[in-house]
N, C-alpha and C positions, 0 to 999 in steps of 0.2 A: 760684375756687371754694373755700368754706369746707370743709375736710377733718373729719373724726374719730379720735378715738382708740378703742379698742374699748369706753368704757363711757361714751361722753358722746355724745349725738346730734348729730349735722352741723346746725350753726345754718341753714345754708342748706339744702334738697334738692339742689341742683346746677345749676340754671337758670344759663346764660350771660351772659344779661343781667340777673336780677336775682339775684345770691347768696345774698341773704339770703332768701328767700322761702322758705319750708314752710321742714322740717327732716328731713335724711338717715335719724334713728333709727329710726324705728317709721311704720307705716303706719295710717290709721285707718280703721276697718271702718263705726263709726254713730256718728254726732251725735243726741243727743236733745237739743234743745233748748230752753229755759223764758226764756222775757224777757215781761217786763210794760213797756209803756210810754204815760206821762204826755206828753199831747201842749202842757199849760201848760207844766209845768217844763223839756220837753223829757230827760227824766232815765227810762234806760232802765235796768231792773235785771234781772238774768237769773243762770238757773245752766244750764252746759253741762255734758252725760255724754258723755266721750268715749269710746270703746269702740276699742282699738289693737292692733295686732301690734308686738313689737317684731323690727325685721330685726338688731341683732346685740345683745350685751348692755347695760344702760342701767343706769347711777346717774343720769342727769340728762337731761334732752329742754326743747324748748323748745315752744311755739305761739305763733303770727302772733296779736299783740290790741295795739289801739292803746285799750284802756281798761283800766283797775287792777284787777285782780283781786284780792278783801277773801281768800280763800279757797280752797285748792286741798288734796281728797282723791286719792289714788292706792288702791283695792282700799280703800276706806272707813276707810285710815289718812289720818290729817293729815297732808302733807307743807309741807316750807320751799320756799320759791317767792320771787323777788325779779320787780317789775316793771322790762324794761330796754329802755327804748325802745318799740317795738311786736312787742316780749315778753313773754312771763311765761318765765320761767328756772322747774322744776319740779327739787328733787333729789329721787330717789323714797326713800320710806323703807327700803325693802328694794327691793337690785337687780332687774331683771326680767331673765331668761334670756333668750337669741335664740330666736324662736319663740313666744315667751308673750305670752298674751294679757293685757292690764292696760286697768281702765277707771280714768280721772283726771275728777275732778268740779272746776269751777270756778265759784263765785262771784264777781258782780262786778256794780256801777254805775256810771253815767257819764255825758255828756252826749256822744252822737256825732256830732252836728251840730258840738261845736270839734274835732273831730279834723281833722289834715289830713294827707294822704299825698300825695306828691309834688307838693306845690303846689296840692291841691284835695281833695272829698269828696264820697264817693259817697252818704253819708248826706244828703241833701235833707230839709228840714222845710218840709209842703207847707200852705196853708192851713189844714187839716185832721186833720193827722197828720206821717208822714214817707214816702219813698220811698228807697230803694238802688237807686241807678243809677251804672252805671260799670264799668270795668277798665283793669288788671288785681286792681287791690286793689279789693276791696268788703267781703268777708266779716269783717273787723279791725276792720269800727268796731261791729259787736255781736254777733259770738262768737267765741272763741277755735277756732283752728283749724291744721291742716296745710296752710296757702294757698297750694298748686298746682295746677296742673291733672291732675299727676301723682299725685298722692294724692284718689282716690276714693271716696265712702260713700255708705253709705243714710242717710236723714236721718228726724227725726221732729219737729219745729216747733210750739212750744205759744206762741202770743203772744196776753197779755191788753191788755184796750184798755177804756178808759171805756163804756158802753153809748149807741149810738146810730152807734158809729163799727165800720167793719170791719177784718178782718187777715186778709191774702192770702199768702200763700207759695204754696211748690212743691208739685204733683202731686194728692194727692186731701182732700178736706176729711175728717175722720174722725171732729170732735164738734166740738159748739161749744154751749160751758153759759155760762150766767147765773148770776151770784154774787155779793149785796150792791155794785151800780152796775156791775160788771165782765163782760164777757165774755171769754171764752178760746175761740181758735180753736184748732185741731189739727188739721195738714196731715200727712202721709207720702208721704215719696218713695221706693218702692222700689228703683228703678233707680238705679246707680253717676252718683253728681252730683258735679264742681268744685265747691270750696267759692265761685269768684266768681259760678255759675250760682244760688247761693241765693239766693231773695226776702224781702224783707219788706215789702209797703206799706200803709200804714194809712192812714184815712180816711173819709168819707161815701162810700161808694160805691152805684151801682147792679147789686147781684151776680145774674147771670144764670147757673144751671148744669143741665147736664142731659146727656144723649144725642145725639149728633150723628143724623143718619139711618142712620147705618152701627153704632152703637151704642158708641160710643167717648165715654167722658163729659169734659167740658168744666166750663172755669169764666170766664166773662169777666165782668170788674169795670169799671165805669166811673164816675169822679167825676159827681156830681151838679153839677147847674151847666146855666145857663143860655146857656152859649157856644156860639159856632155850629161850634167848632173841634169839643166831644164829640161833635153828632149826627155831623158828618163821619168823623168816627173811628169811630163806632158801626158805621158802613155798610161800612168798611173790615173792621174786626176782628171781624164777624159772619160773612166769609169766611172764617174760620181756616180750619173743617173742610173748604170747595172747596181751599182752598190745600193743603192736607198729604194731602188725596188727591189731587189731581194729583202731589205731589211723591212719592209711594210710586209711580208709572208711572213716573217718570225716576230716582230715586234710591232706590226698592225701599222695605219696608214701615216705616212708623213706628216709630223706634225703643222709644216710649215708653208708658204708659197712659191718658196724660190729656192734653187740650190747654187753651190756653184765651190769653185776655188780661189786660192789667191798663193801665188811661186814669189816672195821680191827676192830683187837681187840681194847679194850680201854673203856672207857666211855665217848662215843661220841656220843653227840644227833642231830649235823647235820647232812641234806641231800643234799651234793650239786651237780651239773650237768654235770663232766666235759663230753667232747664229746665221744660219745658212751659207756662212760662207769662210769654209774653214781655211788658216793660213799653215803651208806647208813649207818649211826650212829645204834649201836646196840642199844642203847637207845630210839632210834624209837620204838621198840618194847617190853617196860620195863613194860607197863602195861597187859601185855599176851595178848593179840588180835590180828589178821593182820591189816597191814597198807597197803594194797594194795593199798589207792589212796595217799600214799608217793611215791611207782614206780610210779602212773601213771603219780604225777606233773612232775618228773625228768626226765622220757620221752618225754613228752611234751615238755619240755627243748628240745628236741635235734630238734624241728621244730622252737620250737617259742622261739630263745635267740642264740641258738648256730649254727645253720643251717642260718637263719634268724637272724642276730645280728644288735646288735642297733649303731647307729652313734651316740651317746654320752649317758652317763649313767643315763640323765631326762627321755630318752626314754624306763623305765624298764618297762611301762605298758606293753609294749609290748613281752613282757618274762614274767614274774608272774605275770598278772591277766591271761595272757591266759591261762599258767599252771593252776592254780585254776579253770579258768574256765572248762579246760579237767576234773576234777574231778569232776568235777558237770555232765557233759556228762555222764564219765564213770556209777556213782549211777544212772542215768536217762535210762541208757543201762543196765543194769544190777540190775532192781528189785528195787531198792532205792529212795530215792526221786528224783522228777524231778528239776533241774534246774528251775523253774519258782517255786517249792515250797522252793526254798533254797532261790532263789530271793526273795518273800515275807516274808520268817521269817526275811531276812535283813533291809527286809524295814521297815518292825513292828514293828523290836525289836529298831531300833534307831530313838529316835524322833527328830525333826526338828531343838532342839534346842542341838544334841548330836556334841560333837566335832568331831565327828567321818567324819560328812559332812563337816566341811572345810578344810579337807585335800585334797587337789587337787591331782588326781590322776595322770594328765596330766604333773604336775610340784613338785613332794613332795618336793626338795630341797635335796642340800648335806648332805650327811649323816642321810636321810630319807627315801631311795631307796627301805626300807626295812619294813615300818610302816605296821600295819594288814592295813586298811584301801586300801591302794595301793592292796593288795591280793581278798578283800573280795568288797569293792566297785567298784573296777577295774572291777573284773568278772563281777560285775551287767551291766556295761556300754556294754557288748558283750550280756547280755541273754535281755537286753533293746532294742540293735541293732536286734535282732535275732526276738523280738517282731514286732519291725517294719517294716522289711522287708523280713519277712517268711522264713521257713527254707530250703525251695531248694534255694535261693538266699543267706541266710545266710552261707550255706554249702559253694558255688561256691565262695563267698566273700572269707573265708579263704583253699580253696584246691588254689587258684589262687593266692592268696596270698604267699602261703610258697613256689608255684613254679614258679614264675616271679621273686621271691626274694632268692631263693636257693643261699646258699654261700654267699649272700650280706648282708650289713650294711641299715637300716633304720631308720627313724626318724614318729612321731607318723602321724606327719602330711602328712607322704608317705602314710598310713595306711587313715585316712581320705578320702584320694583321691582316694585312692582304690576304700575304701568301696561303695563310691559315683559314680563312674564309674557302675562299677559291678549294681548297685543298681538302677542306673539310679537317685539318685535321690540324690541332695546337701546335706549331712550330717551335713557341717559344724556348724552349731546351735548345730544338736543334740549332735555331739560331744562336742564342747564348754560345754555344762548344764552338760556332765556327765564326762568329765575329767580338767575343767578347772573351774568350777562353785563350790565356798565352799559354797552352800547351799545344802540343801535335795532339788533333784530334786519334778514336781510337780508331781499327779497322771498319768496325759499324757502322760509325759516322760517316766512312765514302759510300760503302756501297748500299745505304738503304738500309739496312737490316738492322741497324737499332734497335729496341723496343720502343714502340709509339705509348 
């Protein structure tokens, strides 16, 4: 873990597995955002206002950016700034106290389709336009930021685009002007967002927005296109609003203001989660069938990841097992198999001596955030809990959970404590065997009957 001195900000926030990520110094309260981007040249230009707290005193701070910043003010002085790496180094011109608030402006161009972060890039250039999909880095290839999940903000999103194409972000659209060949969209996100839950995709799209029946406004975008894979998708992600009102009866009320989708063109097989407005790979649906419990993990996302975020990124059980686990819910609602029959094919199908059980779900390691294992035995340790301590307790475990926790950062052992609270009864063993233990738990361990 990268340390500090009292007047230079911790190049890393503190993440275990990855150090270098955000920065210890100052926390940032709002991104306003501005990027214009050229779908020829692929050449995105942008100025970012960041708006900060600093937590102890600062001559220098850095932000997560894997493109060159021409430009950087602090309180509308010029400050010296060096780009290093997938930094910007900022020395401020006049130190900032602990506690003081300082806004830093940054100027900057680039191509972020050649960026690449650990082997690959979330920046996608689609047919059309581009798309960001990915994690845990996304936010670094077009704007500078504090890139953790631990460092939260409101956001405000202005992205201009050729006229005839669209630009999608988070939360609620809030203008959108026409300007010699250009338009500029302008999104706001009120609610505290991870800088990797930000969107940006651009495109032909087909935008559809409005009021769900319950009155909760929506925006689903889908590439135009003659593929059988969009209408399939269409059918899917027209269920948002059944999807997130069922999931406010199992895991209590929507954390957020707006919901919605996002299809671009391309062949894209991810599905990832930014906040309220998850982007879904047409590729999801290349085999002709619905994917409807791909909306419903991405949902789930917006309680358990995004609403709910983790204080360091060992803590992913707590985002996709729970997602996977919603979809075991949703087939157990909905005529399909139950969760405890999905539970037992897992347990069946892997024997005691399958690698599959020494993957600690509680600790997979850097750059394993991501293993089936973490998705699939993770869920099992929630329909284990759920074994154990019945399902109106089980319910109450997580509706109380996503709403003591709303907008905050967690760690798995906040989660533990919960449970055991709620529960009345010391989890810790049982969580230990099912997120910390690389063996095949025993038979006790599924069906409840342990000794407490």
């Amino acid at each position: 873990m990268t340390t500090h001195n009292s007047t230079v900000g911790a190049r890393g926030i503190g993440d275990s597995y990855y150090p270098e990520y955000g920065n210890g110094g100052y926390q940032v309260v709002t991104y306003d955002i501005q990027v214009g981007y050229d779908p020829e040249s692929r050449v995105l230009d942008g100025t970012t206002m960041i708006t900060a707290t600093a937590l102890h005193e600062l001559t220098e701070f850095s932000l997560d950016f894997a493109l060159d910043a021409s430009a950087v003010q602090v309180d509308g002085r010029p400050a010296e700034f060096r780009n290093d790496g997938n930094k910007v180094v900022v020395t401020l011109p006049v130190p900032v106290p602990a506690g003081a608030e300082f806004m830093a402006t940054v100027a900057y161009a680039g191509v972020p389709a050649e960026v690449e972060l650990a082997g690959r890039n979330p920046w996608i250039t689609t047919p059309t336009g581009a798309v960001v999909v990915g994690m845990p880095e996304v936010s670094t290839t077009w704007f500078p930021s504090n890139d953790h999940p631990r460092n939260k903000a409101v956001y405000r999103i202005a992205i201009t685009v050729p006229e005839g194409l669209s630009a999608i972000s988070n939360g609620h659209l809030v203008a959108k002007t026409s300007h010699g060949g250009y338009v500029t969209w302008k999104w706001y996100e009120p609610s505290p967002m991870a800088t990797y839950l930000t969107l940006i995709a651009i495109g032909r799209f087909e935008v559809d927005s409005g009021l769900t029946p319950s009155g909760r406004p929506y925006t689903i975008a889908i590439a135009e296109g003659t593929d059988p894979e969009y209408a399939l998708a269409r059918k899917d992600v027209v269920r948002t609003a059944e999807v997130v009102e069922w999931m406010e009866e199992r895991f209590g009320p929507y954390p957020f203001d707006s919901i919605g989708a996002v299809v671009p063109d391309g062949d894209i097989i991810y599905a990832p989660e930014p906040q309220t407005r998850p982007v879904y790979g047409k590729l999801m649906w290349s085999s002709g069938a619905s994917n409807i419990l791909t909306v419903v993990h991405e949902n789930a996302h917006q309680w358990f990841g995004n609403s709910v975020s983790l204080n360091q990124w060992r803590d992913i059980w707590l985002s996709e097992s729970f997602a996977r686990y919603a979809e075991w819910l949703w087939d157990e609602d909905h005529g399909g198999k139950s969760a405890q029959a999905v539970f037992d094919e897992l347990y069946a199908g892997h024997p005691a001596d399958d690698p599959w059980w020494t993957f600690l779900v509680g600790e997979p390691g850097a750059g394993h955030i991501f293993e089936d294992p973490l998705y699939g035995r993770g869920a099992m340790a929630l329909q284990a809990l759920r074994n154990r301590v019945g399902d109106p307790v089980f319910r109450q475990i997580l509706i109380e959970w996503t709403t003591a926790h709303r907008f905050g950062t967690v760690a798995i052992e906040d989660f533990v404590d919960h449970a055991s609270a709620v529960a009345g009864d010391n989890l810790s063993e049982f969580f230990g065997t099912w997120l910390f233990t690389g063996s095949k738990p025993e038979p006790g361990a599924v069906n409840g009957t342990e000794p407490r």
